[in-house]
C-alpha positions in Angstrom: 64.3 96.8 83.4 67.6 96.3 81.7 69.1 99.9 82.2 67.6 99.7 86.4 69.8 96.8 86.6 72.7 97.9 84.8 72.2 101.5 87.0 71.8 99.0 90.2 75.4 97.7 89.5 76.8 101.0 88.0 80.1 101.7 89.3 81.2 104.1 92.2 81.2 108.1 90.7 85.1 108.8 89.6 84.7 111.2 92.2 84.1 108.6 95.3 86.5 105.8 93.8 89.3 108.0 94.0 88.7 108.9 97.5 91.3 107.8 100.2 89.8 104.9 103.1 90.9 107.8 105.4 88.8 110.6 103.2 85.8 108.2 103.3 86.2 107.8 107.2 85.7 111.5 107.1 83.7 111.8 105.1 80.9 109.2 106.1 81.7 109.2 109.8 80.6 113.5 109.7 77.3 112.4 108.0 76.9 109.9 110.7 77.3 112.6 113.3 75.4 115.7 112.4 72.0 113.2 111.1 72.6 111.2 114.4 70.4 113.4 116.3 67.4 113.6 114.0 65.4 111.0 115.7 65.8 112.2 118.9 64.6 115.8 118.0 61.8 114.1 115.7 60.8 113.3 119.2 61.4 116.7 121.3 58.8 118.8 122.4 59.9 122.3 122.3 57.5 123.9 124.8 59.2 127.7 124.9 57.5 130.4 123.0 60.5 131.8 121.4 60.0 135.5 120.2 60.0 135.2 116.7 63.2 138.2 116.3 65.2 135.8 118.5 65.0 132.6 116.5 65.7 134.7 113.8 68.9 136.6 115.3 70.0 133.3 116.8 69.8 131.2 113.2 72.1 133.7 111.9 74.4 134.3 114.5 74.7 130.3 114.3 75.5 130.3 110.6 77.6 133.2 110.2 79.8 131.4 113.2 79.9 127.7 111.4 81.3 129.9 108.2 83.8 131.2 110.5 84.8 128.4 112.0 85.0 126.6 108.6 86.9 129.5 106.9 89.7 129.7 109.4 89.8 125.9 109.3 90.6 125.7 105.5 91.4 129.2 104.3 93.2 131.0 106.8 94.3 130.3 110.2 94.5 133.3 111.3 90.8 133.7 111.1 90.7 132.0 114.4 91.7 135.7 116.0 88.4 136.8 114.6 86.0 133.3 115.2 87.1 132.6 118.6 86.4 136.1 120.2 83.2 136.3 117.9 82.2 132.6 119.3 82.7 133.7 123.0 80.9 137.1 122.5 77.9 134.5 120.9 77.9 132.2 124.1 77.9 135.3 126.7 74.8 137.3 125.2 73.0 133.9 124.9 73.5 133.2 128.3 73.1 136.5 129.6 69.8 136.8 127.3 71.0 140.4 126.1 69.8 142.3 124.5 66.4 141.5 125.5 65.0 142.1 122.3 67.2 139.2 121.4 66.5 136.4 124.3 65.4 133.4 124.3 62.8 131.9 126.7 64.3 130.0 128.9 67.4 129.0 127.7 68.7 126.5 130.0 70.4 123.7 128.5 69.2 120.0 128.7 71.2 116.3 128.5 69.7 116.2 125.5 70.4 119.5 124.0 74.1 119.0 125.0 74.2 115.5 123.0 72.6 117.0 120.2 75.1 120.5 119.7 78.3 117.4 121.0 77.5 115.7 117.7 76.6 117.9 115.2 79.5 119.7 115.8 81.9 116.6 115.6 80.1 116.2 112.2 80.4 119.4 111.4 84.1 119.3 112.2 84.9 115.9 110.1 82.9 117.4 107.3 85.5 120.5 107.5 88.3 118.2 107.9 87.3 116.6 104.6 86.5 119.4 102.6 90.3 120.9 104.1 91.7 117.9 102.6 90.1 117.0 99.8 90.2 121.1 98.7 94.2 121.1 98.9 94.4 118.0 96.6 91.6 119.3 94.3 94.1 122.4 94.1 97.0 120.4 93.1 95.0 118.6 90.7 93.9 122.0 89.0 97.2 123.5 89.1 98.6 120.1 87.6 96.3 120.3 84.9 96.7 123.9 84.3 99.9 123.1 83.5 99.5 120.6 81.4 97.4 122.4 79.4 100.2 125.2 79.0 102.6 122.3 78.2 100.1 121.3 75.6 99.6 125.0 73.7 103.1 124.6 73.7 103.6 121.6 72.0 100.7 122.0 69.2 100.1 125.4 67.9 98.3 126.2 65.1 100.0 126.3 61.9 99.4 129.2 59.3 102.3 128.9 57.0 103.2 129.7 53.0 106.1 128.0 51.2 107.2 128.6 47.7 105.2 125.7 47.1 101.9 125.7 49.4 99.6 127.7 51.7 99.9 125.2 55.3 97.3 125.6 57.6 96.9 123.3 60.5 94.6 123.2 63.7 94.0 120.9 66.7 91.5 120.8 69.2 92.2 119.1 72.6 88.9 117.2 74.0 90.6 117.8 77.6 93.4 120.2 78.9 96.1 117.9 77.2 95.5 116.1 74.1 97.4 113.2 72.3 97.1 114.6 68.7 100.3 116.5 67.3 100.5 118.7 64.4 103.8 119.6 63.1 105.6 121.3 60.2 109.4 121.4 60.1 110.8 123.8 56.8 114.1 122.9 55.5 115.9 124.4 52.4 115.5 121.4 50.9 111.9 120.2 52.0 108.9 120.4 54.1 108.1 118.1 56.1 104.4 117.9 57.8 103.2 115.4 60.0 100.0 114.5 62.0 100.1 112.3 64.9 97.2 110.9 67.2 98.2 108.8 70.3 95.8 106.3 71.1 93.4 107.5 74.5 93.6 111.4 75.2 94.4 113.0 78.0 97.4 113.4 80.1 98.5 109.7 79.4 98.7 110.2 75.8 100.0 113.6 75.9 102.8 112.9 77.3 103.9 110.2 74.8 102.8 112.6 72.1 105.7 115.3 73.3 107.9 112.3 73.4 107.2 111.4 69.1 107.2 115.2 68.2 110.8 115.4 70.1 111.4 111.9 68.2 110.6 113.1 65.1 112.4 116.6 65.2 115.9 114.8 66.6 115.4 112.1 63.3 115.4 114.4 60.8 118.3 116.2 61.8 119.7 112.7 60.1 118.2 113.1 56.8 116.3 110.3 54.9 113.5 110.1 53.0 110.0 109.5 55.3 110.0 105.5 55.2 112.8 105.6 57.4 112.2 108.5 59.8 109.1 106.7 60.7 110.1 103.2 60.7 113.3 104.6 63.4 109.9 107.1 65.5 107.7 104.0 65.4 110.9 101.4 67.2 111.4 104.5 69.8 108.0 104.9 70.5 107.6 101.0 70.8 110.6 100.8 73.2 108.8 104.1 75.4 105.2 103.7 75.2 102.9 101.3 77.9 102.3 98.3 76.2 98.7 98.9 75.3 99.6 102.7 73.1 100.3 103.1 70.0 100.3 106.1 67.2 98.4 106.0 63.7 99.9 109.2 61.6 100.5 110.4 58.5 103.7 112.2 56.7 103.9 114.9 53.9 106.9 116.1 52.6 106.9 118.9 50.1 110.5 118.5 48.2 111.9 122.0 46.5 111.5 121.1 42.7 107.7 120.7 43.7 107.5 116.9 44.4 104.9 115.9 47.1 105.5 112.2 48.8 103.1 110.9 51.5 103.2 108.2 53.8 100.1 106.6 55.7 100.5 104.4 59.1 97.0 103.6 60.5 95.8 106.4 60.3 92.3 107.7 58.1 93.4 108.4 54.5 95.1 111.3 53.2 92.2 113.4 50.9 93.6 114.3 47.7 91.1 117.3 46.3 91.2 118.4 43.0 90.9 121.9 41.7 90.5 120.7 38.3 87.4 118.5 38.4 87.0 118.7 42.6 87.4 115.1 42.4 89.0 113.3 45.6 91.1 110.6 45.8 91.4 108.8 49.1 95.8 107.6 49.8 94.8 104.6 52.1 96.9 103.6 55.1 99.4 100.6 53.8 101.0 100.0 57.6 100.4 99.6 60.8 100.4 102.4 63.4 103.2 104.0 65.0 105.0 101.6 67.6 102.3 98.5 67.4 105.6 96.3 66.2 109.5 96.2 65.8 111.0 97.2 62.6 107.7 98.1 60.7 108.0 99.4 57.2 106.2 102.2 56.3 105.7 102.4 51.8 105.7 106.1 50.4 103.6 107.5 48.0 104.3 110.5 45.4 101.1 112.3 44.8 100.7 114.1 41.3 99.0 117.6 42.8 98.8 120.5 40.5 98.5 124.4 41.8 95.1 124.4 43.7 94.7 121.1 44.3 94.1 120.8 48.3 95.8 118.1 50.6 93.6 117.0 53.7 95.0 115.1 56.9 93.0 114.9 59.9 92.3 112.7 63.1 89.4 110.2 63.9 88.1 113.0 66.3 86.6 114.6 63.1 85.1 111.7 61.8 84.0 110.1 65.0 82.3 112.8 66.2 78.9 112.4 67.3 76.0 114.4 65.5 72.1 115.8 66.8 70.9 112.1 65.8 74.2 110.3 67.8 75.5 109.0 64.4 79.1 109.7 63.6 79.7 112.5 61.0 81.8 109.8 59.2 84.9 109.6 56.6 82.1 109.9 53.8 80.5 113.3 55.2 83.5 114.8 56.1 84.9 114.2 52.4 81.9 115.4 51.2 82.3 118.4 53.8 86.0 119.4 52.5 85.0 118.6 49.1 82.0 121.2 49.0 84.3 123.8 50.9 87.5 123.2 48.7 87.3 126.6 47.0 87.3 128.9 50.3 90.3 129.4 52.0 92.0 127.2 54.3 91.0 128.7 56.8 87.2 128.8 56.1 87.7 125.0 54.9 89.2 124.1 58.7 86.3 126.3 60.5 83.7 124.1 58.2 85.2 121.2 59.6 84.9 121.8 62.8 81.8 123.7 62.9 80.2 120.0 61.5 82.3 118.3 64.4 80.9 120.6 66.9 77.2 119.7 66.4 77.1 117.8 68.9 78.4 120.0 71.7 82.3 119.0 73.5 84.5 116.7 71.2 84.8 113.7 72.6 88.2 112.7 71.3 90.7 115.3 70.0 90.5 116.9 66.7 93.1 117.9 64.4 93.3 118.8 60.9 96.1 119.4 58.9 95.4 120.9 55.0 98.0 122.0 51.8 97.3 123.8 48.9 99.8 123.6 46.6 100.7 126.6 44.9 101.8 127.6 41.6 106.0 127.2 40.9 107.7 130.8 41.4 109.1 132.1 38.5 
């Protein structure tokens, strides 16, 4: 009883609530017209014997013209040079009755019959008019959104990268055609710097504001500083650009030359620190808030004490929120678990196992990144 009420008061599809008044009026009043004469048929008595090859011949010749006239309407006008001759070649034969194979019986038209073709062809003609209309925007929308997406492969590629001092590896998979989840390595001759970045929401909303922090991030370290300070000077820009209800968790890595590994943790799920020794994990716990939530934030650093082997994990509450077979979330314990048992493969086998646990449950939800480090043994 409670889900027929809640379904009684469901909201309008996303489809119909972003329809124009004037696309409704179409819409609705083309229904009206071409159902408007069902009663009065319900109540005709069709008393010709029409030859079975005519009814036939007629029912297509009827359809293939309402095509016609539909086509040229919203894919090419110049159709018309093709539906109007086709149209008048239709009426003449039926009103001639030629070719006889192909006549009615008696085809004289009635009051009635007129009223009947009048309005189902002014529904037929608002129906058009609405599928013309709402077809160009649809068009728009998908070019749009191709685009985005485009903007989107642009902004976040997958990372595959060795360093002196690590094998990088680092995916992301949007939930829609533009994602607020940014992956980023920036190599310097003095560091490397990583970052991962989810923007609260997905879609087009936050990935706009997430081209805005990786453009934020990339013109700060051009200053220099250590990562306290590039993200306590992203998270005031990003508080003075973003709509008042976004923010950022993330997460910073930066590799120094002499082998020195410093993280720092803002909202965001905790940094998994895998041993190769023992395959032991230690979890590096947020210790601020996210990205842009408040004004002159500060963000603590950690130094982590990896040794060769030892894998780094960073990854976005897509992963761990993602729904399973039984609708429970796969969960920061499973998916520590889930690195932890893969830890000896590659990075690239690790990521796929990730993933492949995420997918279980068919389309991500939320967008997914992961972002994993092993650090490698000094050069000689």
């Amino acid at each position: 009883m409670a889900e027929l009420k809640q379904s009684a008061g469901a909201a309008p599809s996303p489809f119909h609530a972003n329809l124009t008044a004037r696309s409704h009026l179409k819409l609705y009043t083309g229904i009206a017209f071409v159902f408007a004469p069902i009663m009065v048929l319900s109540a005709t008595r069709f008393q010709a014997d029409h030859p079975w090859p005519a009814l036939i011949f007629w029912f297509v010749v009827s359809g293939l013209l309402s095509v016609g006239w539909a086509a040229s309407f919203v894919i090419n006008k110049k159709l018309f040079f093709i539906t109007i001759p086709a149209q008048i070649v239709a009426v003449v034969l039926f009103a001639t009755r030629k070719p006889d194979i192909f006549a009615l019986t008696d085809p004289r038209l009635s009051f009635d019959g007129i009223l009947i073709i009048a309005l189902v062809v002014a529904g037929y003609i608002f129906i058009v008019l609405f599928i013309s209309g709402e077809g160009a925007k649809a068009f728009r929308l998908s070019t749009e959104m191709n685009l985005a997406a485009q903007i989107h492969a642009s902004l976040v590629r997958d990372i595959d990268l060795t360093t002196d001092r690590a094998e990088i590896l680092a995916r992301s998979v949007a939930s829609s055609e533009m994602g607020g989840d940014l992956i980023d390595v920036v190599q310097r001759e003095d560091a490397t710097d990583l970052f991962i970045i989810d923007v609260s929401g997905h879609g087009v909303r936050a990935g706009v504001l997430m081209g805005m922090i990786k453009s934020a991030i990339r013109t700060r370290l051009l200053a220099g500083g250590d990562l306290s300070a590039i993200l306590a000077d992203v998270s005031n820009i990003i508080d003075e650009l973003k709509e008042p209800d976004m923010f950022a968790t993330g997460a910073a890595l930066r590799i120094e030359a002499n082998g020195d590994i410093h993280c720092a943790v803002a909202g965001h799920p905790p940094l998994f620190h895998i041993r190769a020794s023992d395959n032991a994990v230690t979890d590096f716990e947020s210790q601020s808030l996210p990205l842009g939530v408040v004004a002159d934030e500060t963000f603590a650093t950690t130094r982590i004490d990896a040794q060769p082997g030892d894998i780094l994990a960073l990854y976005t509450d897509g992963l761990t929120e993602a729904r399973l077979e039984d609708n429970s979330l796969l969960g920061l314990d499973r998916l520590r678990d889930i690195l932890k048992e893969a830890a000896t493969g590659s990075l690239a086998q690790i990521a796929d196992t990730a993933f492949n646990a995420a997918a279980r449950a068919g389309k991500p939800e939320d967008d997914q990144s992961i972002l994993l480090i092993r650090v490698a043994a000094p050069r000689a």
